[in-house]
C-alpha positions as CSV (number, residue, x, y, z in Angstrom):
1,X,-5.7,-11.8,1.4
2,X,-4.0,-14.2,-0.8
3,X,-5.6,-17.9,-0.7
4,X,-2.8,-20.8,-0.3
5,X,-3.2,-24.3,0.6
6,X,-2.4,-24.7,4.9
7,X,-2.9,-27.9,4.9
8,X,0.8,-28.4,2.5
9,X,4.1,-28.5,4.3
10,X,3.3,-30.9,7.2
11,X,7.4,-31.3,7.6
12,X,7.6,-28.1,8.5
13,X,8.0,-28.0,12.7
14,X,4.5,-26.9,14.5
15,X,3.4,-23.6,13.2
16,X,2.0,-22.5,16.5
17,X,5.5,-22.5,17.9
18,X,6.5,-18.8,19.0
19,X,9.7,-18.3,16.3
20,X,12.4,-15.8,17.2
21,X,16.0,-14.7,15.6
22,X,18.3,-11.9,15.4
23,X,17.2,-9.9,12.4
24,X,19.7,-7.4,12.1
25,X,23.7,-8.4,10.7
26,X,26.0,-9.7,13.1
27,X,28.8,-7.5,14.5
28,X,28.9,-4.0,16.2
29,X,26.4,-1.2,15.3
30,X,24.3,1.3,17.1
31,X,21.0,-0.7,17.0
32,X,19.9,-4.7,16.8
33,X,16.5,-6.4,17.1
34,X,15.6,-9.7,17.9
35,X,12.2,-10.7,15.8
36,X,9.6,-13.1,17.4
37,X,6.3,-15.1,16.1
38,X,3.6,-16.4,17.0
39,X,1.1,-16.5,19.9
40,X,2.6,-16.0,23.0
41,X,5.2,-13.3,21.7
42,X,3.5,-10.5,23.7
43,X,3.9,-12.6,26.6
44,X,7.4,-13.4,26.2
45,X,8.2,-9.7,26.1
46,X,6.0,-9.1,28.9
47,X,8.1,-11.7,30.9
48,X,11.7,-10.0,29.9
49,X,10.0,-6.2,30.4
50,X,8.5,-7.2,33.7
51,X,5.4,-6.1,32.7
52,X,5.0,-5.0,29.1
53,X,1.1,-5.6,29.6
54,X,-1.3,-5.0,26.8
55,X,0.7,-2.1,25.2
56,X,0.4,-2.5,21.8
57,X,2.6,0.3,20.1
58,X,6.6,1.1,20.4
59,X,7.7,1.7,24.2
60,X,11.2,1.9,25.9
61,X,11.6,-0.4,28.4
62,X,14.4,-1.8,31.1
63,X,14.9,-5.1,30.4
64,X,16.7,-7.9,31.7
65,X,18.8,-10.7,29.4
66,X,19.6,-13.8,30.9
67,X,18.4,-12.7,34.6
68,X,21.2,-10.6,35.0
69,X,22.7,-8.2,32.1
70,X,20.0,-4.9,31.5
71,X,19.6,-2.6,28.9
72,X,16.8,-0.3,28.2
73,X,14.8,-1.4,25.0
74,X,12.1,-0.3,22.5
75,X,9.6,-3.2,22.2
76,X,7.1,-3.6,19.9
77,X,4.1,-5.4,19.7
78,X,2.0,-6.6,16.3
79,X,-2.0,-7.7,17.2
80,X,-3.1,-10.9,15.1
81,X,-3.2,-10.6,11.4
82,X,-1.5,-6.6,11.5
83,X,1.9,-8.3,11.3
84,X,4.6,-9.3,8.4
85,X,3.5,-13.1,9.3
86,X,0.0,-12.4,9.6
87,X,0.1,-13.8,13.2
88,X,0.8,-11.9,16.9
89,X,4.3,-10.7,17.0
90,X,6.9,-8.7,18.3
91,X,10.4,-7.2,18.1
92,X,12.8,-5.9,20.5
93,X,15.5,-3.1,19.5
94,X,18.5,-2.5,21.9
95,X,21.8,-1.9,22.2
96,X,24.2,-3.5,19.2
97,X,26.9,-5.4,20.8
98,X,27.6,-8.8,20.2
99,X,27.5,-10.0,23.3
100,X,24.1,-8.6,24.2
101,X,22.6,-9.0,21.1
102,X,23.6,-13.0,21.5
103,X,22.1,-13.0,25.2
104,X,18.8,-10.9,24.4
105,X,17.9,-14.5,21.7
106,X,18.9,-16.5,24.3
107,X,16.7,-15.2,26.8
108,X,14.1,-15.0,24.5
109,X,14.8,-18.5,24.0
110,X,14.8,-19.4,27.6
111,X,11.3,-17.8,27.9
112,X,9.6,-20.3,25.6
113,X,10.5,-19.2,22.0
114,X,12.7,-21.6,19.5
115,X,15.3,-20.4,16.6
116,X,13.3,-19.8,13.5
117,X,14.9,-21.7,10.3
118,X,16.2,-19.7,7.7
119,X,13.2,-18.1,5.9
120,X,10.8,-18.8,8.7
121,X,9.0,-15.4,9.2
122,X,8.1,-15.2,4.9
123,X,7.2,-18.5,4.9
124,X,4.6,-18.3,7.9
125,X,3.6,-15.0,5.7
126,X,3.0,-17.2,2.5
127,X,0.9,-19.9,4.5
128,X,-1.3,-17.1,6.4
129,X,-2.0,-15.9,3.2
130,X,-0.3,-12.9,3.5
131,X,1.4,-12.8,0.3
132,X,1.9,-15.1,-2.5
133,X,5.1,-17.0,-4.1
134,X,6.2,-14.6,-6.2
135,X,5.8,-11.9,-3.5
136,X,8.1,-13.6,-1.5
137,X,10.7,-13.6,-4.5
138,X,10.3,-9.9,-4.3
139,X,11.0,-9.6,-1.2
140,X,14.2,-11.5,-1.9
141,X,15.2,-9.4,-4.4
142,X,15.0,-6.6,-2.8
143,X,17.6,-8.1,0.1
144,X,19.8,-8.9,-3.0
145,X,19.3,-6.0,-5.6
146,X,22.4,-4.7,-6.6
147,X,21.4,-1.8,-8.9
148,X,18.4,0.1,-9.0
149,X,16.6,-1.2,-11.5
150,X,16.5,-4.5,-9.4
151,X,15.2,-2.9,-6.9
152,X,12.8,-1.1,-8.6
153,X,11.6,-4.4,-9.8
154,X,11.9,-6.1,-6.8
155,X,9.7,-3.5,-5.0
156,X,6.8,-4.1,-7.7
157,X,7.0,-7.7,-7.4
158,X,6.7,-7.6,-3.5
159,X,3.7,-5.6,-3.9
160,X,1.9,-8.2,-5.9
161,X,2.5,-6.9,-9.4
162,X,3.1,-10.5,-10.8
163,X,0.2,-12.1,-8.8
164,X,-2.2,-9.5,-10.2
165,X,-1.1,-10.3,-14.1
166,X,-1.0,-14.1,-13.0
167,X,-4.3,-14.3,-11.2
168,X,-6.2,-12.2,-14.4
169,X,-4.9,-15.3,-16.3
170,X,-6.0,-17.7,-13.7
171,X,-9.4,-16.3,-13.3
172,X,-10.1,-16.2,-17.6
173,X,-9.0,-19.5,-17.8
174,X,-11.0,-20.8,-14.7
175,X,-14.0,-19.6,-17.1
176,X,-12.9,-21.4,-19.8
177,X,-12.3,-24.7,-17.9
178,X,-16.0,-24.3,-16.3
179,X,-17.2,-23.9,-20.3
180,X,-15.7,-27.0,-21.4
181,X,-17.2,-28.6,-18.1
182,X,-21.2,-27.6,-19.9
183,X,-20.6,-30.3,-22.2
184,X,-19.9,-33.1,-20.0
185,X,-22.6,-31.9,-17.6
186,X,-25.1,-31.6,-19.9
187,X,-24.6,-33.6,-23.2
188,X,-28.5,-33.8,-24.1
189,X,-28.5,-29.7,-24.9
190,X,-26.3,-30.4,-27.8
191,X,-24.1,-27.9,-27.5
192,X,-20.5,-29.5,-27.9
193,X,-20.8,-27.4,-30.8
194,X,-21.3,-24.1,-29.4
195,X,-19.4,-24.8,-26.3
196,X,-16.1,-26.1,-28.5
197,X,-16.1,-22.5,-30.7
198,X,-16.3,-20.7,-27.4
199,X,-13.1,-22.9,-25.4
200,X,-10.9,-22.4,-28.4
201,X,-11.4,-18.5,-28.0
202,X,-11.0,-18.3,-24.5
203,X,-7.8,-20.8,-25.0
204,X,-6.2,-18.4,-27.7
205,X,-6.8,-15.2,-25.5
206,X,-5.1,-17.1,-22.8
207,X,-2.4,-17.8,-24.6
208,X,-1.8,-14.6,-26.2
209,X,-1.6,-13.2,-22.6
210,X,0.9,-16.1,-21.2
211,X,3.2,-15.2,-24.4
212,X,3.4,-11.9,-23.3
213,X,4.7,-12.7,-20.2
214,X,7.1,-15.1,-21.6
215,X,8.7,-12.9,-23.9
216,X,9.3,-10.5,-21.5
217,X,10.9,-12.8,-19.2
218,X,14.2,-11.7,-20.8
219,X,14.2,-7.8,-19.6
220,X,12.5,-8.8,-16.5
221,X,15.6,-11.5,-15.6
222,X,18.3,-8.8,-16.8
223,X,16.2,-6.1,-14.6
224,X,16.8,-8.6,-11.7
225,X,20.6,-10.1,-12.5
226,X,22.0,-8.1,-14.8
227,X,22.4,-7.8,-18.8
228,X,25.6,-10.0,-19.2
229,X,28.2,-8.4,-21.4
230,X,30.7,-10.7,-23.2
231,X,34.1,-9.1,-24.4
232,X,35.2,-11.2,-27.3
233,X,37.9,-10.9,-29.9
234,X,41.5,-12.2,-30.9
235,X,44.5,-12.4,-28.7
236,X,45.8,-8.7,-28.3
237,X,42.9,-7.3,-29.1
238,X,42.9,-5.6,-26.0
239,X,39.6,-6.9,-24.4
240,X,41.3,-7.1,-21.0
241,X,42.4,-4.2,-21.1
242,X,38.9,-2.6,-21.9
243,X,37.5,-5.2,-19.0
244,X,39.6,-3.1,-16.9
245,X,38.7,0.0,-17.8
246,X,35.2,0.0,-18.3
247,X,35.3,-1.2,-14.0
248,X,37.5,1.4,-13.3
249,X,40.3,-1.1,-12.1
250,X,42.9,-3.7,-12.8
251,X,40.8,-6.8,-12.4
252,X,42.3,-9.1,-15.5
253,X,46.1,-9.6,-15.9
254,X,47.0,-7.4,-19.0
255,X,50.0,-8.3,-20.9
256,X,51.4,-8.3,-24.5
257,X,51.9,-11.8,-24.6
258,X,49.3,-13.4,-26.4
259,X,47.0,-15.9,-24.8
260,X,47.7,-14.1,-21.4
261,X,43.5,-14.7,-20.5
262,X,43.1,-18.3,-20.4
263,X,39.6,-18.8,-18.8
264,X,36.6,-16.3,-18.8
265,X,36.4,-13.8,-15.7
266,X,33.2,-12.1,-14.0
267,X,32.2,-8.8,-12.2
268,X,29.5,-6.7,-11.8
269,X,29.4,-3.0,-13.3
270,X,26.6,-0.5,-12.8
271,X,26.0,2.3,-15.1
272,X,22.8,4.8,-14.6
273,X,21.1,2.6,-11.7
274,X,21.5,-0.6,-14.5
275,X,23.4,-3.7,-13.4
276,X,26.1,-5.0,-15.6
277,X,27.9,-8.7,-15.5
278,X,31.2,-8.1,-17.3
279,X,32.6,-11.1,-19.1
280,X,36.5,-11.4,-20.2
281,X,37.2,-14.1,-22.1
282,X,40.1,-15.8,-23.6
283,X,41.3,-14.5,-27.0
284,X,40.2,-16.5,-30.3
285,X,43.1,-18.1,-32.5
286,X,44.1,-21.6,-33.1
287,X,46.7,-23.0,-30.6
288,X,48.2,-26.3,-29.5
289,X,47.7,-25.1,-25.9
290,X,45.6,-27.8,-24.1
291,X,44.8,-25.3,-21.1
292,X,44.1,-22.3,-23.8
293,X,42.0,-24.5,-26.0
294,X,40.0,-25.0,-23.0
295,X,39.5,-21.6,-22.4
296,X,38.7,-20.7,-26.3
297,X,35.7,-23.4,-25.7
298,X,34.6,-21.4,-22.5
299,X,34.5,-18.1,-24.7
300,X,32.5,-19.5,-27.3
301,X,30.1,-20.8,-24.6
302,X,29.8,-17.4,-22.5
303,X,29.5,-15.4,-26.2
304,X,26.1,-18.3,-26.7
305,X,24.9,-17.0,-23.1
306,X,25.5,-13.0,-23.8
307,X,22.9,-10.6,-24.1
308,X,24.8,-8.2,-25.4
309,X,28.6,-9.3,-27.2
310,X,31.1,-6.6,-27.7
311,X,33.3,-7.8,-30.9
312,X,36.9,-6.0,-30.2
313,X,39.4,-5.5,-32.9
314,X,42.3,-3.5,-33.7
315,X,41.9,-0.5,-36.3
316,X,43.8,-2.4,-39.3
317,X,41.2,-5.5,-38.6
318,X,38.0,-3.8,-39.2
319,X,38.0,-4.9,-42.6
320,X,37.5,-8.6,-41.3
321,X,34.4,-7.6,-39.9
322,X,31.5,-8.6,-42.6
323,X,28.2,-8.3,-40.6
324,X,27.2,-8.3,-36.9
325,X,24.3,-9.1,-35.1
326,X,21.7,-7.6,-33.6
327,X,23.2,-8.0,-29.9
328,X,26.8,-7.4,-30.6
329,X,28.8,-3.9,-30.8
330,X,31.6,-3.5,-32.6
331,X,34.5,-1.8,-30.8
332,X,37.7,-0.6,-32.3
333,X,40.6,-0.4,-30.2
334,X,42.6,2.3,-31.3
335,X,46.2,2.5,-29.5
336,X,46.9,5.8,-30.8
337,X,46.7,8.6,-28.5
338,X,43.9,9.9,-30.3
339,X,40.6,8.4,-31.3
340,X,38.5,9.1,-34.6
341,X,35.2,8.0,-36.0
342,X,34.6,4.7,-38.0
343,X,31.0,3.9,-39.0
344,X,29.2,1.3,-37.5
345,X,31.5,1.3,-34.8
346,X,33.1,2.6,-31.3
347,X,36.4,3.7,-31.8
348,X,37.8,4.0,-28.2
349,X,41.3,3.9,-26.8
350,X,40.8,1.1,-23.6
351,X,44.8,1.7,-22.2
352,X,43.9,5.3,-21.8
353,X,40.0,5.1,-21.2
354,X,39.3,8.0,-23.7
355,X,35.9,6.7,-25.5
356,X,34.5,3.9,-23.0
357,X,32.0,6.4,-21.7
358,X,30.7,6.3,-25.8
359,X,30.3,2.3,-25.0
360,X,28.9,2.6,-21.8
361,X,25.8,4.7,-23.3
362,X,26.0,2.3,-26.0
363,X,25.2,-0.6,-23.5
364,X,22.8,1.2,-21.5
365,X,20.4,2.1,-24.2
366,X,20.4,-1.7,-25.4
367,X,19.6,-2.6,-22.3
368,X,17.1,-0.2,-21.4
369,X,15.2,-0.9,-24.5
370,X,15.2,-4.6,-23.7
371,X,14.0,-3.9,-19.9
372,X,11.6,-1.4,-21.1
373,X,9.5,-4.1,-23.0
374,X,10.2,-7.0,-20.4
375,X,7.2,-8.2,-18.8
376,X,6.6,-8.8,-15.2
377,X,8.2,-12.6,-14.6
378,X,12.2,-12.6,-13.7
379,X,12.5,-15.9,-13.0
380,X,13.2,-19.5,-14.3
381,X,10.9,-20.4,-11.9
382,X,8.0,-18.3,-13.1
383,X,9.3,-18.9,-17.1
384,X,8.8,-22.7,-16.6
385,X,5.3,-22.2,-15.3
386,X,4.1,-20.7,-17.7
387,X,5.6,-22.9,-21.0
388,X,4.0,-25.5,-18.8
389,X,0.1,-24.2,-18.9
390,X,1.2,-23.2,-22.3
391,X,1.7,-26.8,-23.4
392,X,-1.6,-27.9,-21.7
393,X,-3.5,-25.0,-23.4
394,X,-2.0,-26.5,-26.7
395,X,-2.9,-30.2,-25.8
396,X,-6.3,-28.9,-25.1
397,X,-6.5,-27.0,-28.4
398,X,-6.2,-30.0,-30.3
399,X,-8.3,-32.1,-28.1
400,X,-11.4,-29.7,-28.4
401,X,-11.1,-30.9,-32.2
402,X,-10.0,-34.4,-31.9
403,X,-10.8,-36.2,-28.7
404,X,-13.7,-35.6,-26.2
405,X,-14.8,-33.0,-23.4
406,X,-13.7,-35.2,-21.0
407,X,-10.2,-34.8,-22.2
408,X,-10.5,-31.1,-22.8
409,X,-11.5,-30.7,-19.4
410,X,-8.0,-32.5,-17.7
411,X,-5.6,-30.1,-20.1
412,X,-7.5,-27.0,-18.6
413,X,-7.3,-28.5,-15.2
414,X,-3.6,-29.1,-15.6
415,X,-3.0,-25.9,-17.2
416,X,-4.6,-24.7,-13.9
417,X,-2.2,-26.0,-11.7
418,X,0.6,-25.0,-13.6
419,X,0.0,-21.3,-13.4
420,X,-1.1,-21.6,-9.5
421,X,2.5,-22.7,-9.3
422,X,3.5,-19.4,-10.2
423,X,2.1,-18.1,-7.6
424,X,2.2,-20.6,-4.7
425,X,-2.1,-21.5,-5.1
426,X,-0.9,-25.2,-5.5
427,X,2.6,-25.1,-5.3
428,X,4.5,-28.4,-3.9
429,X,6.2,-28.9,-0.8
430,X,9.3,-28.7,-2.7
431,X,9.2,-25.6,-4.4
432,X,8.1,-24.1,-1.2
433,X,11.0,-24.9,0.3
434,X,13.6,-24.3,-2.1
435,X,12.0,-20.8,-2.4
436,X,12.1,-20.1,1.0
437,X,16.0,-22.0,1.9
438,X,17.4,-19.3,0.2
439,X,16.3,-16.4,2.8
440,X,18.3,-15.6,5.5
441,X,17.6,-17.1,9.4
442,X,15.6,-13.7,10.4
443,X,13.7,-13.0,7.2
């Protein structure tokens, strides 16, 4: 069981409130289910089974909604501490019509239950210690994962792969910080000396680990959103045209007019079970276009933010090209009917699509070698954490050589409490909650 602070989020309504909400997506389908929480959920289905009883596996039940509309049910009950939330709970499955699916939470409702707020059911999970902060990330990842990779991710995360690599860190420096604490405890043994040569050890191994988190922040976030993929070049280069064809469909206006793109455009691509956010942007060149200057600036800006930039010019322009760097890919755009070879390039024909598939491997490799060597944070979240206990293991650092154990002791501690933020040990009431306002009512 993962340790949290209950006595945060006293905003939060009672705790010992039975919760309940549809947990299945609106509309028509052949099943929905109505989730419930807290004590006094086997007694609510009891009441709208006549007669559940102590059951405390998957029956099928008649059941009345609203004292008058029936349907036969599977009901299932979850025994204190074997549920999701860690807390007696239950979930009804019937019929998945709108109507009845809207009267089955009102009658739970009616039988002493009230509508849990979005993220309701994880949260109560995070505060019975069921899992941690960055478990519950996981979790929502996994609802939004739009390639397999993020979900791959996400599963790893929900099972506490982060906490583990965070709490080994935690623990190690928890040592440290009770070293430093010798020599304020005991200043007669005259060991500052001793004690100082073993912090700064401890403080550098702790800091090797952290980095290696940190510098793998940058596969784990494209494992989780996506490696964005800027298409940059001059007007005509035919970047739009490549845009469309590397989705498979006319998404940007293509024309022979030059300055046609005058802002940058966006959509997802997946390639081998790897996400993909496709960036169009305007074409390069000087103009006395207000509007199209506008959207030059925005290309610069989204070729800053690339992972990856593919550079596209026309085959008579190649010479123009002097160097690249390590995160772009040079493309020629050949409008010939055929395509060749040029060296340190894709030659490719985007009107006629002969030669993306070349640029698609291209792109997956790079990106696979970057989220092959990512480390286990995906987050902003998580990243800022950890520069955070960074910094205090720095400050502390110096203070083990220039100030006193007193001092050295408060960096530790605060270095502390920045990595329980990671995962939720100490975490604020507002972090909590922005975390948790982005589930769904449900979840």
């Amino acid at each position: 069981m993962y340790y949290v602070n209950k006595g945060k989020n006293k905003n939060m309504k009672e705790e010992k409130d039975v919760i309940a909400a549809i947990a299945t997506p609106r509309g028509k389908g052949a099943i929905s289910c109505v989730r419930l929480s807290g004590k006094g959920s086997a007694e609510i289905v009891k009441k709208l089974t006549e007669g559940y009883g102590e059951i405390k596996h998957a029956v099928m039940k008649s059941c009345k909604f609203s004292g008058r509309i029936k349907d036969r049910i599977m009901a299932v009950i979850y025994t204190d501490g074997n549920s999701y939330t860690g807390e007696e709970s239950a979930e009804l499955y019937f019929h998945g019509g709108r109507l009845l699916t809207e009267q089955a939470l009102l009658s739970v409702i009616d039988a002493g239950a009230r509508l849990a707020e979005a993220g309701e059911f994880t949260r109560r999970a995070f505060l019975n210690g069921k899992i941690d902060l960055t478990q519950a990330e996981g979790i929502g990842d996994l609802i939004d994962g739009e390639s397999i990779s993020a979900l791959k991710g996400a599963y790893d995360q929900s099972e506490g792969k982060i906490r583990k690599a965070i709490d080994g860190i935690y623990s190690l420096l928890t040592s440290v910080a009770a070293a430093a604490e010798v020599g304020i405890d005991y200043p007669e043994e005259d060991i500052e000396e001793q004690t100082g040569a073993q912090v700064l050890a401890g403080i550098e191994e702790i800091r090797k680990k952290i980095k290696k988190e940190t510098d793998g922040y940058n596969g784990g976030r494209i494992r989780r959103e996506g490696a964005r993929i800027v298409i940059t070049g001059k007007t005509n280069a035919g970047k739009s045209t490549l845009f469309n064809s590397l989705l498979g469909e006319d998404r940007a206006i293509v024309s022979d007019e030059e300055g046609t793109t005058r802002d940058t455009i966006e959509e997802k691509m997946s390639y081998k079970g790897e996400a993909f956010v496709l960036v169009d942007t305007a074409g390069i060149r000087e103009t006395e276009s207000k509007a199209e200057r506008m959207g030059i600036e925005r290309s610069r800006t989204a070729v800053r933010e690339a992972d990856i930039t593919v550079k596209v010019v026309k085959k008579d322009e190649i010479y123009e090209v002097k160097e690249l760097d390590e995160n772009e890919i040079l493309v020629v755009n050949s409008f010939e009917n055929t395509i060749g070879c040029v060296d340190g390039a894709i030659e490719l024909n985007a009107k006629s699509g002969e030669g993306t598939e070349i640029l698609k491997e291209e792109l997956y490799k790079r990106v696979k070698k970057i989220t092959g060597n990512g480390g286990c944070i995906n987050n902003a979240r998580q990243y800022s954490a950890l520069k955070e206990a960074d910094e205090c293991l720095i400050r502390a650092q110096r203070a083990v050589k220039e100030l006193t154990p007193d001092c050295v002791c408060s960096d530790l501690a605060n270095a502390l409490e920045a990595l329980g933020n990671v995962t939720g040990k100490n975490a604020s009431d507002s972090i909590i909650n922005e975390i948790f306002s982005k589930f769904c009512v449900g979840k």
